[in-house]
N, C-alpha and C positions, 0 to 999 in steps of 0.2 A: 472601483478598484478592489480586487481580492487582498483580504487579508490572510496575510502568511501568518501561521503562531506555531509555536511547540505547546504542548502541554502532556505534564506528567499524570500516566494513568491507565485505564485500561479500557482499551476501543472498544469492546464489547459493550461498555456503556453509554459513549456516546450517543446525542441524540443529533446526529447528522443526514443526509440524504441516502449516504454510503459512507461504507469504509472499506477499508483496501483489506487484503487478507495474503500474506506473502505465506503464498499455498508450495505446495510438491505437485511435481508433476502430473499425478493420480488426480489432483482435484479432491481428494478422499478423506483430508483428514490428514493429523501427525502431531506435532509437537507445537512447546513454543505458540506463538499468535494462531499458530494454523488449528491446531489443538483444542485453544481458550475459543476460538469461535464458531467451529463446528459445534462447542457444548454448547455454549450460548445460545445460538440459532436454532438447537434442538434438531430433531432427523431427518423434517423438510430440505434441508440443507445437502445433505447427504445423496439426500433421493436425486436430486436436482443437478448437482455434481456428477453423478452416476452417468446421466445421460450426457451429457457435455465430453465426455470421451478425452479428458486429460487439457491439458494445457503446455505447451512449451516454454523452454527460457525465455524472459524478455516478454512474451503476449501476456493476455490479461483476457479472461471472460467473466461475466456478470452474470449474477443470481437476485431472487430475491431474497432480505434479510430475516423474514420466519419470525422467531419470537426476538430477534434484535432491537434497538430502537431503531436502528439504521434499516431505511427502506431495501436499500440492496446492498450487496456484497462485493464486490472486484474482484478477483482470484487473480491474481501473475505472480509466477514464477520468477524468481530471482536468480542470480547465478550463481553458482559456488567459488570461493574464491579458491586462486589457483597462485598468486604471486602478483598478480597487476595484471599479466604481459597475456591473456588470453580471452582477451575483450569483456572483460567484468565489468568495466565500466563501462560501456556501449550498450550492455546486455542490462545494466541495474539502470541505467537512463531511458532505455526502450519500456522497462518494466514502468516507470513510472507516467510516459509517455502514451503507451497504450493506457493506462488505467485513467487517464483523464481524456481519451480518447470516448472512451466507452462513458464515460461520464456525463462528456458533452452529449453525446448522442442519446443520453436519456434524460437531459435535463435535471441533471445535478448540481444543484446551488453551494452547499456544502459536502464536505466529503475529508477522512477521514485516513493518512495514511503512517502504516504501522515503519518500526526499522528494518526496511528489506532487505534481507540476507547478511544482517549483523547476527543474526545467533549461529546456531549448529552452521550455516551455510559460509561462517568465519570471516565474513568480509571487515574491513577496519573499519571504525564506526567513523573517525576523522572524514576518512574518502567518502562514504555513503553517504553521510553527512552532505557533502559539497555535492557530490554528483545528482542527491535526491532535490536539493534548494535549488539548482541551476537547473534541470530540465523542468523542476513548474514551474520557474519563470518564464524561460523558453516558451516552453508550452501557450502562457496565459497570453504574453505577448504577441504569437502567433495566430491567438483563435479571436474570433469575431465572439464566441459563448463566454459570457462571464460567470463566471463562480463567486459566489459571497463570503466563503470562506476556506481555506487550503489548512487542517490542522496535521504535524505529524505529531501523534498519540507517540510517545515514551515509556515503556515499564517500567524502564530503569535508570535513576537519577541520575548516572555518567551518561546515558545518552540524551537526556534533558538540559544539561550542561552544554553539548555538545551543539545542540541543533539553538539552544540560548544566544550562545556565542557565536553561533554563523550566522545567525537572521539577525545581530545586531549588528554587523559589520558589516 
């Protein structure tokens, strides 16, 4: 059985298989998590991304992790929030969906996911919250591939509160 956890902290240090990286479009770089782990990773990263030609809402493409601990990387885009009513939730469900998609198919035991589009991309951390716990259950309960461990990584202690209080309920 996969264990679910939160943990307050900063993904770039985990020592997981992968970690998620709630990227921009570009694949290139930016702020925020996207920011903290292009430096981390160093400019293998970069190069790697370059060729990969972007990313859309909702998909997810994989790297290796460079000077990470984490062997590889995730990249999905998240969606911007707009009020609810323009499929953000469909769109932050697919992100997390795909990224354990591409997991499975490299044989990721552990794996690492940041707050998807709760910073600049303004989504409510409440909702992200619930829609990021219900699509990897979904997820795990659908695939024949198990995972040893599901962490979402927190920077910030309201949102460690947050993911506390829904994976204990």
């Amino acid at each position: 059985m996969t264990v679910l956890k939160a943990q307050l902290g900063d993904i770039t240090e985990l020592n997981v298989n992968a970690i998620v990286n709630a990227a921009n479009e570009s694949l290139l770089g930016g702020g925020g998590v996207d920011g903290a782990i292009h430096r981390a990773a160093g400019p293998g990263l970069l190069s790697e991304c370059r060729a990969l030609n972007g990313c859309t809402t909702g998909q997810a493409k994989i790297t290796q992790g460079y000077k990470l601990p984490a062997n590889h990387v995730i990249h999905t885009v998240g969606p911007v929030w707009h009020g609810g009513n323009c499929g953000e939730a469909e769109l932050l469900a697919s992100c997390y969906q795909e990224s354990l998609k591409l997991a499975a198919r490299y044989q990721v035991k552990t794996i690492a996911f940041p707050c998807i589009s709760t910073g600049i991309y303004g989504y409510p951390a409440n909702q992200a919250v619930e829609v990021a716990i219900r699509s990897v259950k979904d997820f795990l309960n659908d695939q024949p591939h198990q995972m040893d461990e599901v962490i979402f990584c927190c920077f910030s202690e309201n949102d460690y509160q947050i993911y506390l209080s829904a994976l204990t309920t």
